[in-house]
C-alpha positions as CSV (number, residue, x, y, z in Angstrom):
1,X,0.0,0.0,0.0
2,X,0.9,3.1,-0.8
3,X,1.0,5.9,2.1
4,X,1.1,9.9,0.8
5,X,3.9,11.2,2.9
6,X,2.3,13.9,6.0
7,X,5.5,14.9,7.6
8,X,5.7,18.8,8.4
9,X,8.9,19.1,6.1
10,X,7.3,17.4,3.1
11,X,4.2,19.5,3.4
12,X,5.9,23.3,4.3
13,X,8.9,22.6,2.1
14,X,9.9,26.0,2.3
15,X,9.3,26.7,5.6
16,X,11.7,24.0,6.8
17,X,14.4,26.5,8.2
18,X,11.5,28.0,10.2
19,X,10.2,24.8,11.8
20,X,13.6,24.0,12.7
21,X,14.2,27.6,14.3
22,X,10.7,27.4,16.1
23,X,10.9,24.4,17.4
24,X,14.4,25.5,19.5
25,X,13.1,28.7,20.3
26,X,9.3,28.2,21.4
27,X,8.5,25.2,23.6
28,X,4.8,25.5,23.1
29,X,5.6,25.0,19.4
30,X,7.8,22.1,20.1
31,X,5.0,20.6,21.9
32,X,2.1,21.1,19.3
33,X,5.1,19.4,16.7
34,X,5.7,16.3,18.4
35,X,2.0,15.8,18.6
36,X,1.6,16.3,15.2
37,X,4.8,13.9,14.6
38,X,3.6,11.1,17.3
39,X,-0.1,11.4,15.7
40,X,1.5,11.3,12.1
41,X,3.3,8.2,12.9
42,X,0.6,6.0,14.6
43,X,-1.8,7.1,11.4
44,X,0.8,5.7,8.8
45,X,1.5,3.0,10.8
46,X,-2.4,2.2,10.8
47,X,-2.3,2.6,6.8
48,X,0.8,0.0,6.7
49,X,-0.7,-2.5,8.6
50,X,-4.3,-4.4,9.4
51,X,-4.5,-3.2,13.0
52,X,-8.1,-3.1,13.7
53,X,-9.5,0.2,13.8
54,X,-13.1,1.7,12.5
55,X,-12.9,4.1,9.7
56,X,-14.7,6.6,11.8
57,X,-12.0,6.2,14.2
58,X,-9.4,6.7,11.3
59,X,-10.8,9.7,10.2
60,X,-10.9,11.1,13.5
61,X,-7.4,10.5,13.7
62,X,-7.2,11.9,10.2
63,X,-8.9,15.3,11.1
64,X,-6.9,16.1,14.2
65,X,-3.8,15.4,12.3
66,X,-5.1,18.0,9.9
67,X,-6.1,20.1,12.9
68,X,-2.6,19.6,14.6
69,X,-1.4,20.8,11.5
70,X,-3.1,23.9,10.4
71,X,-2.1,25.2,14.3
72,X,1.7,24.3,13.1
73,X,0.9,26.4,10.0
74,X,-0.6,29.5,12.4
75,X,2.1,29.2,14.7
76,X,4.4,29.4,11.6
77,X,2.5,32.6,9.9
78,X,2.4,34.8,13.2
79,X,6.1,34.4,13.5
80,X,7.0,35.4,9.8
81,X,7.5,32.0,8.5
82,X,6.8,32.0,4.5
């Protein structure tokens, strides 16, 4: 199966120098990135194997990873990030 790749880097390719600085500099932001990360990881890990889960479920994973995210991009915009 093939999984679409969600990491933060993939996604904000230009903003990668920004995430990186972010990340050191605001611990709040750190915090919302390695939920996004940990949530990103158990979601592709669902879509690589046949662990039992309902697709409700899924997608409920699925839209707080897309919630998680569009705070990332916030967080990014407010501090100049482009």
């Amino acid at each position: 199966m093939h999984v679409e790749p969600h990491d933060l880097e993939h996604d904000f390719p230009r903003m990668r120098q920004a995430i990186t600085t972010l990340r050191e500099s605001n611990p709040d932001f750190a915090s919302l990135v390695a939920r996004y990360e940990d949530l990103n990881k158990r979601i592709v890990e669902l879509e690589l194997s046949d662990m039992p889960i309902g697709d409700l479920a899924f997608e409920d994973l699925k839209k707080e990873r897309l919630r998680l995210k569009d705070a990332v991009y916030a967080m990014l915009s407010s501090h100049g990030a482009s």
